[in-house]
C-alpha positions as CSV (number, residue, x, y, z in Angstrom):
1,X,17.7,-3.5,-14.2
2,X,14.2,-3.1,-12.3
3,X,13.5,-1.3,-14.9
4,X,14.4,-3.2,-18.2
5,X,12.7,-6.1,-16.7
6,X,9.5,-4.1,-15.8
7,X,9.8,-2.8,-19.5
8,X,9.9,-6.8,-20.6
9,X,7.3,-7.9,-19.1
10,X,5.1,-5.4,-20.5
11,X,6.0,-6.1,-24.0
12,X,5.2,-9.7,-23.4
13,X,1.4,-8.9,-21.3
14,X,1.0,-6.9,-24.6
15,X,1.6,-9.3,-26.6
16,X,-1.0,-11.9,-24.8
17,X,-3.8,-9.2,-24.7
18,X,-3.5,-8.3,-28.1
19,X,-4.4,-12.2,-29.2
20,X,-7.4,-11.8,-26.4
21,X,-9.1,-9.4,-28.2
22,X,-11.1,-6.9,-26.5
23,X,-8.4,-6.5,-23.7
24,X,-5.6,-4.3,-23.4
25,X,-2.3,-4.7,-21.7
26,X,-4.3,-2.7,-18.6
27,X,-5.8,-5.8,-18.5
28,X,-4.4,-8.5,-15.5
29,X,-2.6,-11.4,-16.6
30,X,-5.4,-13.8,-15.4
31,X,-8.0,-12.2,-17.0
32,X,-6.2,-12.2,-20.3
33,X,-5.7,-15.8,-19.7
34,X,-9.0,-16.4,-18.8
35,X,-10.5,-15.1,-21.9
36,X,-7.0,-16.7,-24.1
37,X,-8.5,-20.3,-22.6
38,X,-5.2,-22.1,-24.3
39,X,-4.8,-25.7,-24.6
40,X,-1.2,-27.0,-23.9
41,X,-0.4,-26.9,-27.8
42,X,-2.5,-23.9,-28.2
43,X,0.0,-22.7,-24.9
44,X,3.2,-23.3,-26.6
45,X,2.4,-22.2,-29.6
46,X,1.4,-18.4,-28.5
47,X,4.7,-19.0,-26.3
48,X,6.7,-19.4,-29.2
49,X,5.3,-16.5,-31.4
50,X,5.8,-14.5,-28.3
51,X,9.5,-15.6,-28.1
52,X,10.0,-14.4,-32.0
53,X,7.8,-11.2,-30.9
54,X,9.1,-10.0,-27.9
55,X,12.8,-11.6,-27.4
56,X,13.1,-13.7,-24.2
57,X,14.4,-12.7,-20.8
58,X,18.1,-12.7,-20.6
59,X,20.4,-13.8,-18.3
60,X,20.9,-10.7,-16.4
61,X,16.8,-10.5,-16.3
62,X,16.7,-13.6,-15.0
63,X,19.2,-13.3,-12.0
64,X,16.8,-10.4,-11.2
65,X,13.6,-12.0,-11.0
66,X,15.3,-14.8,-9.6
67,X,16.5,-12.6,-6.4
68,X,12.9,-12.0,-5.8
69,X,11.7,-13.2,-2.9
70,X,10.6,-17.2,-3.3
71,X,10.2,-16.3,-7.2
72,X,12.5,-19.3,-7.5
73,X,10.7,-21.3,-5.3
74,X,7.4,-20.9,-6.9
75,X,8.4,-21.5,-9.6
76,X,10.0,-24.9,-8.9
77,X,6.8,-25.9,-6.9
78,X,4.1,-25.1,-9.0
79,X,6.2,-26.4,-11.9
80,X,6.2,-30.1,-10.4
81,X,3.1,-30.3,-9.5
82,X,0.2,-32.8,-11.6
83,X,-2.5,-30.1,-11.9
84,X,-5.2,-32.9,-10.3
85,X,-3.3,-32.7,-6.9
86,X,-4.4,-29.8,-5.8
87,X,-7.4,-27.4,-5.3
88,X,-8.6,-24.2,-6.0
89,X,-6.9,-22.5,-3.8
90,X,-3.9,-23.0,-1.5
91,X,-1.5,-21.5,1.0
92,X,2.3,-21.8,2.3
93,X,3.0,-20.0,5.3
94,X,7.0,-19.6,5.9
95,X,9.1,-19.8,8.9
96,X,10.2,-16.4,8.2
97,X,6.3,-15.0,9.0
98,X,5.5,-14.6,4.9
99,X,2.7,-16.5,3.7
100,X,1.9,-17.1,-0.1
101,X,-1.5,-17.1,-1.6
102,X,-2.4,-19.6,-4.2
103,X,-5.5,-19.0,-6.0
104,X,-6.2,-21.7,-9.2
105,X,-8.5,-20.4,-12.2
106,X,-10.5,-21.3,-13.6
107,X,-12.3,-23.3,-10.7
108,X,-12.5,-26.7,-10.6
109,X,-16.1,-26.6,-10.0
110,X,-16.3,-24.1,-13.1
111,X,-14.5,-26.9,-15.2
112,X,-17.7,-28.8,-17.0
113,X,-17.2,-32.1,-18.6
114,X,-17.2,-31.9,-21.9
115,X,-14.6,-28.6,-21.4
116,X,-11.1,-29.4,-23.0
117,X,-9.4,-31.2,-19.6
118,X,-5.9,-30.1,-21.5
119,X,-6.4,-26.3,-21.0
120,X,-4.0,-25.1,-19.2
121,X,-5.1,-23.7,-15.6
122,X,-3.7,-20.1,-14.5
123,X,-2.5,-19.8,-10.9
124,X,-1.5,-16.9,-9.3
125,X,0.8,-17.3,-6.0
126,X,0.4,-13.7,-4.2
127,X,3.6,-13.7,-1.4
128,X,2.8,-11.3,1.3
129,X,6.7,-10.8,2.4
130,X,7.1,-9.2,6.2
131,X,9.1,-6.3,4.6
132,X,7.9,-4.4,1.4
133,X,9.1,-5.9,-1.9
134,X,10.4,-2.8,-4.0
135,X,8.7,-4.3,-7.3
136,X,4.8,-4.4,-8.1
137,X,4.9,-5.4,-11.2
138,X,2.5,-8.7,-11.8
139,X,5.4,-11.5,-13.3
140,X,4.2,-14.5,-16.1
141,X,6.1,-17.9,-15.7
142,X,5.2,-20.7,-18.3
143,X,5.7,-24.0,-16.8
144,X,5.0,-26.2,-19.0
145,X,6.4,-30.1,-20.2
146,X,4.7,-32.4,-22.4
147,X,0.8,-32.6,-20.7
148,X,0.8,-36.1,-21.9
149,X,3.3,-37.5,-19.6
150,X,2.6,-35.4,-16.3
151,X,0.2,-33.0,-16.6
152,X,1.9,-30.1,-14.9
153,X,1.5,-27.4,-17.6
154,X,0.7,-24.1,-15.9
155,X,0.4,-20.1,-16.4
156,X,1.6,-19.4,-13.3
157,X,1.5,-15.7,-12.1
158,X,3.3,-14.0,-9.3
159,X,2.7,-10.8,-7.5
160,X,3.7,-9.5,-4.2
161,X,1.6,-7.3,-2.1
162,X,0.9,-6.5,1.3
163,X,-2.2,-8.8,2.3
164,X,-3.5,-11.5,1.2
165,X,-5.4,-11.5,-2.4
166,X,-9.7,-10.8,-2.1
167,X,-9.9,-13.7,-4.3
168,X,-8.5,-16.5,-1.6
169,X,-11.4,-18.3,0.1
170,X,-9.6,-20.3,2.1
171,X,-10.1,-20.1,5.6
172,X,-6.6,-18.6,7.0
């Protein structure tokens, strides 16, 4: 199963890069989001060519990625929150002694004001977990509802590694 799910998310970062242009799927997700720049309609209409394209994750997939550690609980979090509430860059340590990274792009302070305020921000949550995780595969989650109402609308990437990300300024 590691492996079919490793296999779809692939397909789907190919997808993306391809409509960035100059990148390839060797690319990260963040930069090919970065240079994708997507307004929420611009978002969910890329999401929906890349459902026709590349088939959506099934059930099976799912129940894998949901076993990951706090994938579920990412998820849920970052899907709530109104993308004004919080900074460029954020961190949850856990009873258990892991600790997760959150690190929002673009910057606020690299957001001008005449910039589109409905692009979509990427953030990636990096979970240091106390015992290896056997999958080092960097996962895309949309999460996404209507940016009129709440203004939640993410591309929200999660990757697990062994200490914290370069990019997280944050004293710790």
């Amino acid at each position: 199963m590691k492996q079919k799910v490793i296999n779809r998310i692939k397909t789907w970062k190919r997808f993306y890069a391809r409509q960035a242009g100059t990148l390839d799927e060797n690319a990260s997700w963040k930069d090919i989001f970065l240079k994708l720049n997507l307004s929420y309609l611009e978002s969910i209409m890329l999401g929906k060519a890349a459902i026709e394209q590349c088939n959506p994750f099934d059930m099976d997939e799912m129940l894998y990625l949901g076993k990951l550690p706090f994938y579920t609980e990412i998820k849920e979090l970052i899907s709530s929150m109104p993308n004004q509430s919080f900074g460029d860059y954020f961190r949850s340590s856990m009873p258990t002694g892991d600790d997760i990274y959150f690190v929002r792009y673009p910057a606020l302070a690299e957001v001008g004001p005449n910039d589109n305020m409905f692009n979509v921000p990427i953030v990636v949550a990096t979970v240091v977990y106390h015992r290896p995780v056997d999958f080092d595969e960097d996962i895309y989650v949309w999460c996404g509802r209507s940016c009129l109402v709440d203004n939640t609308s993410k591309h929200l990437i999660i990757r697990y590694a062994n200490e914290k990300p370069k990019d997280f300024h944050l004293e710790t």
